[in-house]
N, C-alpha and C positions, 0 to 999 in steps of 0.2 A: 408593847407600849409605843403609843404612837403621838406624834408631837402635839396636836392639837386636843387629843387626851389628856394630856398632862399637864401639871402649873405647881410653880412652885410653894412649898412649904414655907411658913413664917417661922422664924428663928428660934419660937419657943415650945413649937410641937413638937413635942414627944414623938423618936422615930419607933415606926412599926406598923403594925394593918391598921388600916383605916376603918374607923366601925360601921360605915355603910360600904356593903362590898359594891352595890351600885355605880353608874359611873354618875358622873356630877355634871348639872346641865350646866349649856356653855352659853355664850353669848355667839351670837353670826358675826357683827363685827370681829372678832377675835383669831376667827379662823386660818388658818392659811394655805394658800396654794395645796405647798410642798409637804404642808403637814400631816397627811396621812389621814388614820380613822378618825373622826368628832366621835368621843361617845354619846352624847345626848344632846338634843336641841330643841328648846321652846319655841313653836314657831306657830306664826299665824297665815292659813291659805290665802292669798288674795285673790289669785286665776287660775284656774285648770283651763288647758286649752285640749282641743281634740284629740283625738287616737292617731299617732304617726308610725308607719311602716317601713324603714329599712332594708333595702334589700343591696346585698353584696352582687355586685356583676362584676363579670367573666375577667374585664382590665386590670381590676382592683378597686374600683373607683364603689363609691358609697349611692346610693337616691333613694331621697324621703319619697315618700304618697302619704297624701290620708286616705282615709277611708272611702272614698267613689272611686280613685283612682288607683288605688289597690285594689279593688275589686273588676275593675275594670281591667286592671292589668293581670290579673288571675286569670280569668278569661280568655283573654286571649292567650296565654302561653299555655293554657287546658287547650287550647282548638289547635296550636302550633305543634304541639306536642301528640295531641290527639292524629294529625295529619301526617308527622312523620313515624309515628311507630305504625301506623296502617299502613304505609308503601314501605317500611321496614319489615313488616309483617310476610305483605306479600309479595316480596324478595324473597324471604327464606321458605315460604311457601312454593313457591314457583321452583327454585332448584331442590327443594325435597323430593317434587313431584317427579324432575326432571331424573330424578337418579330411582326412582321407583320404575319409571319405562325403562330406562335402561339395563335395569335387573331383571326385569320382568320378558326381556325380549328372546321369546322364544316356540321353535317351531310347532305348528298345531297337530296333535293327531288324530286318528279318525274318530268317529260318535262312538260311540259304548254303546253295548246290547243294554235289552232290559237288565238281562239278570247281572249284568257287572251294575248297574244303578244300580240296581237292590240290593247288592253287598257292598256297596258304601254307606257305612253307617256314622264315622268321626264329621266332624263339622270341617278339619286339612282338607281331609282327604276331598270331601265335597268342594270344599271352596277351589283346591286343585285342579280338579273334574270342569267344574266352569270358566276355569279359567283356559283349560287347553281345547275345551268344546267347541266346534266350528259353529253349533247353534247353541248360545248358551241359555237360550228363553224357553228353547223345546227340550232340553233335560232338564230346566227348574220346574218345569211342569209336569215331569213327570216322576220325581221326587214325592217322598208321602211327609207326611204333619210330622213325624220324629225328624228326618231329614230335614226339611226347613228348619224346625226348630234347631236342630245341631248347626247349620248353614247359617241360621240368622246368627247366633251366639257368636260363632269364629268370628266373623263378617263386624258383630261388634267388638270385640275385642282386639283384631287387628285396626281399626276406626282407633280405638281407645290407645294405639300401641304410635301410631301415625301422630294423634293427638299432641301426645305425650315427646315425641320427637321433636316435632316440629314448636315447641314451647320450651325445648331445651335447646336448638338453635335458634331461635329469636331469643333466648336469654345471651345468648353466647355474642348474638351479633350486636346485642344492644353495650353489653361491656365494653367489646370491643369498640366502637362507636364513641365511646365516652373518653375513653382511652386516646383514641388517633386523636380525637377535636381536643380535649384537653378539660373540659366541663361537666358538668353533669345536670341530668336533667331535671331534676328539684333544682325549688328557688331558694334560695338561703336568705329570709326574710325573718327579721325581730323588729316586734311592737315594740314600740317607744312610749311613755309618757311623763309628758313633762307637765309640771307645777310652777307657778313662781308665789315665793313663802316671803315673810317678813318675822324678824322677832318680836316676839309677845312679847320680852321681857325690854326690851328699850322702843320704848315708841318715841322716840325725838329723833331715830334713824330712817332717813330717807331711802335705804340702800334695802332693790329686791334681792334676791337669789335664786338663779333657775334651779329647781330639784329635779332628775332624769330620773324613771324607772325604767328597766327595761324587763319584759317579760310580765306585765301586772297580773299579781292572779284578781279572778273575778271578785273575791271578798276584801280585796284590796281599793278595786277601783270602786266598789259599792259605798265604803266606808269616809275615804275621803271628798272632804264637798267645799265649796266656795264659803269664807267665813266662819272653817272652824278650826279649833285650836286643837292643837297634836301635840306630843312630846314624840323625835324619833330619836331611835336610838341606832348605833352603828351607821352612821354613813360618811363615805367616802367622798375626800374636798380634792378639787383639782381648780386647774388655771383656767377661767372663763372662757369661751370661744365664740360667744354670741355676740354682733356689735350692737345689741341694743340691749343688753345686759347695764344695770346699773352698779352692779357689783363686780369685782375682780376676782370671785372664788364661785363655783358651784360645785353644786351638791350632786351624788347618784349613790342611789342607793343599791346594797348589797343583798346578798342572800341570808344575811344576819340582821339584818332593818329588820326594825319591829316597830308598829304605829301606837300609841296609846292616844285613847280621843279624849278629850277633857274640856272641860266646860270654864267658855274666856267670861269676865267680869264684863256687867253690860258698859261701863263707863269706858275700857280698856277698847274694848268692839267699835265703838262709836268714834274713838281718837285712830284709830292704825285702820278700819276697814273700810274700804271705797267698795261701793256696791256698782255693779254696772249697768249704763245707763245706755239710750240713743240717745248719739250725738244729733242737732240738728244740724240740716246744711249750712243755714244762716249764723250760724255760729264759727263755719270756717274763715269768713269774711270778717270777725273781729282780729284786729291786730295782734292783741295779746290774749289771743287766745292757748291753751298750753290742753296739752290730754294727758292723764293718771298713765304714766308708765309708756308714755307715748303710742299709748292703742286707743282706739276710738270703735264704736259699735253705732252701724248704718242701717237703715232700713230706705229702699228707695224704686222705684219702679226703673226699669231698663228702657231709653229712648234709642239708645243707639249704640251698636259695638265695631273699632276699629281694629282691625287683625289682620297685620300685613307680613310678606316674610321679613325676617331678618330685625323686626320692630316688636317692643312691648306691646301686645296687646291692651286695647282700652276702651273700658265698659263708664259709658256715660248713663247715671243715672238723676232721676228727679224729684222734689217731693211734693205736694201737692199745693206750695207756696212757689212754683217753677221754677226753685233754688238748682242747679246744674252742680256736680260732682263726678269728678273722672275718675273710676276705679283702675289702679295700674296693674296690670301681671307682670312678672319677671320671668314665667315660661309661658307656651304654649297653651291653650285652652283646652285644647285637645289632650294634650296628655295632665292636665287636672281634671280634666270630666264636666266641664261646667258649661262645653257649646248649647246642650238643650237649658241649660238653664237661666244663662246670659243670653236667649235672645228677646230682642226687643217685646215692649208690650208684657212683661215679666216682673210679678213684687219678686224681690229678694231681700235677703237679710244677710247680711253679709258682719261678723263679728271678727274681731284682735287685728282690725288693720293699724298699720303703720301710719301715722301723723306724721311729717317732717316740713309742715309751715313752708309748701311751695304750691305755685298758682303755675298753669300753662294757660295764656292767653286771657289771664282772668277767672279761670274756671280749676277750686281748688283740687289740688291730688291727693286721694290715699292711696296706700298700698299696700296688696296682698300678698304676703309672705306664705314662712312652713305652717307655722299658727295659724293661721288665718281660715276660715269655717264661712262658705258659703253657702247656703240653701235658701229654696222657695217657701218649705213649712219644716223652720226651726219649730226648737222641742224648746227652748229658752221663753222663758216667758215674759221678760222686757221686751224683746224683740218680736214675740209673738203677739201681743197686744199691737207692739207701735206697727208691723204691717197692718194690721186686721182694720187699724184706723185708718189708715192711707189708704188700702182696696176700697175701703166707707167712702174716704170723699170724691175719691176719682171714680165719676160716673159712667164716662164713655173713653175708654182708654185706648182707641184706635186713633180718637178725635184727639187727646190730649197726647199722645206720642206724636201725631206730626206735628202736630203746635210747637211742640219743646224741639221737635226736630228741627223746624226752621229756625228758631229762639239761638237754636246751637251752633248751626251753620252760621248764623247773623254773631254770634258771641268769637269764633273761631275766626272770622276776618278780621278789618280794618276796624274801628270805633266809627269811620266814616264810608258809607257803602259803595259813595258816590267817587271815593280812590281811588276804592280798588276797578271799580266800570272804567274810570280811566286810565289808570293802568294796564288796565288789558287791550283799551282799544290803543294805546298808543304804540305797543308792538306786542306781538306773538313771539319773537325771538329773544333770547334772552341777550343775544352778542347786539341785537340791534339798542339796550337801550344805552349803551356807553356812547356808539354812535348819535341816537337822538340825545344825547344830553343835554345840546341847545335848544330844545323843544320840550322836554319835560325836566326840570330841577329836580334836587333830589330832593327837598322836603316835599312829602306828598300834599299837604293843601297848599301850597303854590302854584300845583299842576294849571298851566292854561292854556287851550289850543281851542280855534275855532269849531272843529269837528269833532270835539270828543265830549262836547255834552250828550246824557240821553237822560231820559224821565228815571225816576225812582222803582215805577213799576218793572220796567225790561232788566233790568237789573239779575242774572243766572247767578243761580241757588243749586247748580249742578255741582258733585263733588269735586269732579274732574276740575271742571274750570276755577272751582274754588281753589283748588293746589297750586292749579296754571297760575294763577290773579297771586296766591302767594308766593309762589319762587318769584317773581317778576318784581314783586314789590320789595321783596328780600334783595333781588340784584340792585333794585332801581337804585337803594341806600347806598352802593357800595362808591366810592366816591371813585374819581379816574386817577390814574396813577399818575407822578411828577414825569415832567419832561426829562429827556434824556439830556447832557450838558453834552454839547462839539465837541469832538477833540480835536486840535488843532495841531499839528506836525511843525514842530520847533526847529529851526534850522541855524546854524551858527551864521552872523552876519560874514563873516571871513569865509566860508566856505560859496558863500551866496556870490562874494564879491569874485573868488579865483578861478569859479565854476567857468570852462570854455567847453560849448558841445562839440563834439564828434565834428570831423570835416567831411563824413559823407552827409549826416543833416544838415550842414551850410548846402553842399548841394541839390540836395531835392527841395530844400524849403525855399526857393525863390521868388514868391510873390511876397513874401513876409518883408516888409521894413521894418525899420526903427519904433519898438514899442515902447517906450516908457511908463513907468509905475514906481510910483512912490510908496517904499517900504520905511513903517514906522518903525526899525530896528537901529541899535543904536554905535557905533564903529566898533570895531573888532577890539578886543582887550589883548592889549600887549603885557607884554612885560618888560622888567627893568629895561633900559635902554634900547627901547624901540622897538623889539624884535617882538615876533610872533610867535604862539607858543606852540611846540612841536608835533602837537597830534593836531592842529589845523595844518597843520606845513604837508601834513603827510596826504591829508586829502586832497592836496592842490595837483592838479595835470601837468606834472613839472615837462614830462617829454614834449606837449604843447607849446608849453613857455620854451622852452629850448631850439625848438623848431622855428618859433617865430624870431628869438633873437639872434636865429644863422640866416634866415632867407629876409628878412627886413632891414629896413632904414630905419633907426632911429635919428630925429633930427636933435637939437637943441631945444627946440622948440615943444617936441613932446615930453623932453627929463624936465623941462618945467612947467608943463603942466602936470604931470605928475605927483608933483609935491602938489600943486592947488587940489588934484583929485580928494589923497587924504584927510582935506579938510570940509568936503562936501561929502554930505549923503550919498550911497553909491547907487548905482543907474545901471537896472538892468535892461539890455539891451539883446532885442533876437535877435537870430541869423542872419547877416546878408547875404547877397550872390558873391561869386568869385571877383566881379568888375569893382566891386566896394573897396575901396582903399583902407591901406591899414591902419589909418591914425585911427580910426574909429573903436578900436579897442580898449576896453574900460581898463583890463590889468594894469596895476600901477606900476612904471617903471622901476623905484627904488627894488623893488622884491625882486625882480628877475635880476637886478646888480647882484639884489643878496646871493639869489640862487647860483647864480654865474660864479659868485666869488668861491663857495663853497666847494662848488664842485671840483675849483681850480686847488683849492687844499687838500682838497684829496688823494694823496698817495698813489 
């Protein structure tokens, strides 16, 4: 019993077996994740998408193909494989051989009379005889038709015995082989096929459901078809994994699924089933425009494909109204199979791409996912009508692929052609255009320089220069960066005022006088009671000050000026020579009384 089988009884049924041993259909909204088997579900097909193939490789890791590129990829690991069991082959071939000379290595003796031939009648003993014969051409010739005959037979049966060896060590070496690398040389590949269903029975539900089978048998896939109604029974619900899934639960079916096909109500058909259509290009370009399950079906001619490393692939297509559409890949072209088919000058049909309502440069995107079925001559017959009209109206399609081709190089640049021309001529360098940025602004029709006009005709449509013209105009936007703010080195006005240089730079600096500079800093901050607070004290040159108040005069004269110093802005003053008299020094008196006092309390 499993949870989404089951549902509760109303309070007034009678408990016991139920009179239909059947399981009872269920509703898809209903279902859950975690809940195990559905026994039965009314469902309606909306989409069968293509045959997808599975293969486990060596890492652990999973890769879908469809069908070209599984086939493709058969192939090659048939030739991969084919290439090394041949040189695995003749490996064990070559030291078979080597160990048969070496067996075989032994002295000759001399020719045989006639009559010792002629009593050799076993086909050993013959093949022995030829083999120790110094001429083994001139006793096979003289050997009679029963002797051959016995000679040929041994001759095949040791061939057959060789054979037979040597296919039991290329078995042996292939084991081992498989053994050291750790894999094996079958591909471990399961067909997939996925469905997305709706319920018959609530049509005012928006919500799909992916159905997975794995393994389809052929009377399986023959039976189910777009637009018919099923009853399944036994399949298995799990937690969705697809991001374009509209539901939170899908379906896979079991080895107990059973299909029954039944016939939907034409009214019911009509409300729940979207039949599939081609999209037109022109249709990209309305605003609200929206696609059934977010897939769309294209029909388009190939102008141009860009496929660079490391970059989506992108297949620009047209329709015969030169509407432009960028088809996107998410792998390689090459390992989908689609290079001979996406090249330029090519209808294709391309059905189940992804719609997500974005433009690259004006030119809308879809995109080709696992679902997604490209070919030149679909078996669909929407799509195979809507090409067979387009190859109709496009007459000369070498003429109408460069036409779109220019159309698309013109669509991929500027809105203005005459920009991007100047743009390019104004520099080649990408660092130069920060530099010219007083010659070219960044809003591009602003650009104005005497020599950068040219005509509309000379105007290059080269790809290269097309890239070049766009990095450039991409840089040209990027605005310059803010200036750097000075830093400015803060110095304490007190440390400025007690600063005395060194008295060997009073000596060498002698041409210097008295410099004056007026510093906008404002007097040193004391505290309470005059003083000055202890970590400027500490940076002042006290040995200095000490030195000058033992070998100078102080007059009266300088202790009052000193006081008037404190009350002017301080004056710094360079080095004089030695002959410079000392009233010229800015230290203020009072401080060195300080200092002098202090020192004198000190113990």
């Amino acid at each position: 019993m499993a949870r989404n089988s089951t549902r509760p009884a109303r309070w007034f049924v009678k408990l016991g077996y139920f009179p239909d041993p059947r399981p009872f259909c269920l509703r898809l909204s209903s279902l859950l994740a975690d809940g195990g088997i559905a026994g039965c579900v009314d469902v309606l097909i909306q989409r069968i998408y293509p045959m997808q193939w599975m293969e486990k490789m060596g890492n652990g890791t999973y890769m879908f193909r469809n069908e070209r590129a599984e086939e493709k990829e058969a192939e090659r690991h048939a030739a991969r494989q084919q290439r090394s069991l041949e040189a695995l082959f003749a490996k064990v071939q070559d030291d078979y051989e080597k160990r048969q000379v070496a067996v075989k290595r032994r002295p000759r003796r001399q020719s045989l009379s006639e009559q010792q031939i002629l009593a050799l009648q076993d086909g050993a003993e013959l093949y022995d005889a030829l083999q120790n014969e110094p001429d083994p051409s001139y006793l096979e010739s003289c050997l009679s038709s029963d002797q051959l005959r016995a000679l040929n037979h041994h001759r095949q049966l040791l061939n057959d015995k060789r054979q037979a060896q040597i296919q039991a060590d290329f078995r042996k070496a292939i084991e081992s082989s498989e053994q050291e690398t750790g894999s094996s040389t079958r591909r471990e590949v399961t067909p997939v096929w996925k469905i997305r269903i709706t319920d018959y029975k609530d049509p005012d539900s928006t919500s799909a459901y992916m159905l997975s089978i794995w393994r389809p048998l052929p009377d399986v896939v023959s039976l189910l078809k777009e637009g018919g109604r099923f009853r399944m029974y036994q399949l298995a619900a799990s937690q969705s994994r697809g991001k374009s899934d509209t539901a939170a639960v899908q379906l896979t079916a079991t080895k107990k699924t059973q299909f029954q096909h039944l016939q939907p109500l034409q009214d019911i058909l009509e409300q729940i089933y979207t039949e599939r259509q081609v999209t037109e290009f022109s249709q990209f370009q309305e605003p609200h425009f929206t696609a059934v399950y977010g897939e769309v079906d294209v029909v388009g001619l190939v102008i141009s494909t860009q496929q660079k490393p490391g970059a989506a692939p992108l297949v620009y297509l047209s329709d015969e109204s030169c509407n432009v559409v960028a088809l996107k890949f998410c792998t390689d072209l090459g390992q989908l199979a689609l290079e001979e088919i996406t090249r330029p000058g090519t209808f294709i049909a391309a059905t189940n791409l992804r719609w997500r309502s974005e433009h690259m440069s004006g030119v809308p995107v879809v995109f080709a996912g696992d679902l997604s079925f490209i070919a030149a001559n679909p078996k669909e017959q929407h799509v195979l009508k809507a090409i067979q009209k387009l190859s109709q109206s496009i007459q000369s399609v070498s003429e109408f692929c460069k036409e779109m081709e220019n159309k698309l190089m013109g669509i991929l640049q500027t809105q203005n052609p005459k920009e991007r021309a100047l743009l390019s001529h104004c520099s080649l360098d990408p660092l130069s255009l920060v530099a010219a940025e007083g010659r070219c602004s960044t809003p591009l029709p602003k650009i104005s320089h005497p020599q950068m006009s040219i005509p509309d005709g000379n105007i290059n449509t080269d790809p290269k220069t097309c890239k070049k013209m766009k990095g450039l105009d991409y840089l040209s936007r990027i605005p310059p960066p803010a200036s750097l703010t000075p830093m400015r080195t803060l110095l304490s006005p007190s440390l400025q005022r007690a600063f005395r240089p060194p008295r060997s730079l009073q000596k060498e600096d002698r041409p210097c006088e008295k410099t004056c500079a007026s510093m906008d800093c404002s007097t040193p901050s004391k505290l309470e009671g005059g003083f000055v607070a202890d970590e400027e004290l500490a940076m002042i040159n006290t040995q200095a000050l000490v030195s000058g108040l033992d070998g100078g005069k102080l007059t009266s004269e300088q202790e009052s000026a000193g006081s008037d110093v404190q009350k002017t802005p301080p004056i710094v003053v360079s080095p004089a020579s030695e002959e410079a008299p000392k009233t010229e020094d800015v230290t203020p008196a009072p401080y060195k009384r300080r200092l002098c006092r202090r020192r004198k309390q000190k113990p």
